[in-house]
C-alpha positions in Angstrom: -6.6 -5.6 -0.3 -3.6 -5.0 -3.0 -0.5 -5.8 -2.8 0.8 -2.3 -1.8 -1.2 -2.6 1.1 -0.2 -6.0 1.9 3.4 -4.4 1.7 3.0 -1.4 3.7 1.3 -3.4 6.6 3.7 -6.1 6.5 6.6 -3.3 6.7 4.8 -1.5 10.1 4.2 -4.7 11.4 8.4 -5.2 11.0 9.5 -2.0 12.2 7.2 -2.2 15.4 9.2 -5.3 16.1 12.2 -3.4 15.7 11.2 -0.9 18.4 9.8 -3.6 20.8 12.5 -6.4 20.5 14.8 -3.8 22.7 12.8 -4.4 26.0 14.4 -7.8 26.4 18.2 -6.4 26.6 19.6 -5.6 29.7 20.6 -2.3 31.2 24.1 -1.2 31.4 26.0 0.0 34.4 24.8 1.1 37.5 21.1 1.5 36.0 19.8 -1.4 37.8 20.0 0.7 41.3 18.1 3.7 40.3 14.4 4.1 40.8 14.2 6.3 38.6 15.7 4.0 35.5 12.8 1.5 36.7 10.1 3.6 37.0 10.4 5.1 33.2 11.0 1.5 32.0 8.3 0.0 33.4 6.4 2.6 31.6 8.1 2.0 28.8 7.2 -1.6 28.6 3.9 -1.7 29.4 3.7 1.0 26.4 5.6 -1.4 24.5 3.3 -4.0 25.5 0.3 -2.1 24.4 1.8 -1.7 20.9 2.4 -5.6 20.9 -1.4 -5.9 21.9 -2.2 -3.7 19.0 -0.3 -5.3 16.2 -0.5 -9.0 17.3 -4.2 -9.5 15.2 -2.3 -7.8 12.4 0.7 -10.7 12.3 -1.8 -13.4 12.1 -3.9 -11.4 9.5 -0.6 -10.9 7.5 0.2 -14.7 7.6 -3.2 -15.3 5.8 -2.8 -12.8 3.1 -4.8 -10.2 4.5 -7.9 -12.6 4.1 -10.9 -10.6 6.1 -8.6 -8.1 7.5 -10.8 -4.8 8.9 -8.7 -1.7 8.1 -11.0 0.8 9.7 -11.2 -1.1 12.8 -7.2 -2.1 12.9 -7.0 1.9 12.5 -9.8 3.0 14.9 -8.0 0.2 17.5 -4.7 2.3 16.5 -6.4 5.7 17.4 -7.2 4.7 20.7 -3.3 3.7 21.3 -2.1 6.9 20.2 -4.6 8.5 22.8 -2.9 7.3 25.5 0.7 6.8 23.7 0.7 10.1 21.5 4.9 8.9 20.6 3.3 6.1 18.5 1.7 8.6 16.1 4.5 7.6 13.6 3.5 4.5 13.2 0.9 5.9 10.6 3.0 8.0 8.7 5.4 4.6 8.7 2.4 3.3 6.9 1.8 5.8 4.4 5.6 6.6 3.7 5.7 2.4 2.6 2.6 2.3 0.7 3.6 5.3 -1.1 7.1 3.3 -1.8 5.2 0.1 -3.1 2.9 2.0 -5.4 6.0 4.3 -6.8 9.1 2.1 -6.7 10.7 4.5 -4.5 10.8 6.1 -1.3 8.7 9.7 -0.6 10.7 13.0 -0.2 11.2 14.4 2.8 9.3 17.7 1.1 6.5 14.5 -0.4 6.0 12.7 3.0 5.5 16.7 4.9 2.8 18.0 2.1 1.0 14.6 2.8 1.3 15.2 6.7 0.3 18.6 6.4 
């Protein structure tokens, strides 16, 4: 795998972290009494959790280089998160969006990174 690659994984892997480090703060006010706070962050966890399932093979990849790393099945694994967890569809495009920075020195246009969606 090149060094773009390398880059762009290493970068997902980074923001994901960003996304799930928040599970570990604590509520503010009165939160802690309504069911309804606990029931959507239970959820919210456990989806958390799943992403954390997801990119924890792609950490320990990433500390060897990439050595033996299986895109299509790191992908395919990512497919059937997105299944259940349709929100964590960005995650790709977060992908794309920093390979396409590596390989150009700078970040995609809004207008670049829609045509590529499209």
């Amino acid at each position: 795998m090149d060094e773009h690659r390398n880059y762009a994984y290493r970068h997902l892997l980074y923001w994901a972290m960003l996304v799930i480090r928040p599970i570990a703060w604590l509520p503010n006010g009165g939160q802690w009494f309504s069911p309804l706070f606990w029931r959507s962050h239970i959820r919210r966890v456990r989806a958390l959790g799943e992403l954390a399932e997801w990119l924890h093979n792609l950490a320990a990849f990433s500390k060897r280089d990439f050595a033996d790393f299986d895109e299509q099945r790191f992908w395919d694994e990512f497919e059937r998160l997105c299944a259940k967890h349709p929100d964590f569809q960005y995650y790709r495009s977060l992908f794309q969006i920093a390979l396409t920075e590596s390989q150009t020195g700078r970040w995609p246009s809004v207008e670049e990174q829609q045509k590529r969606d499209a």
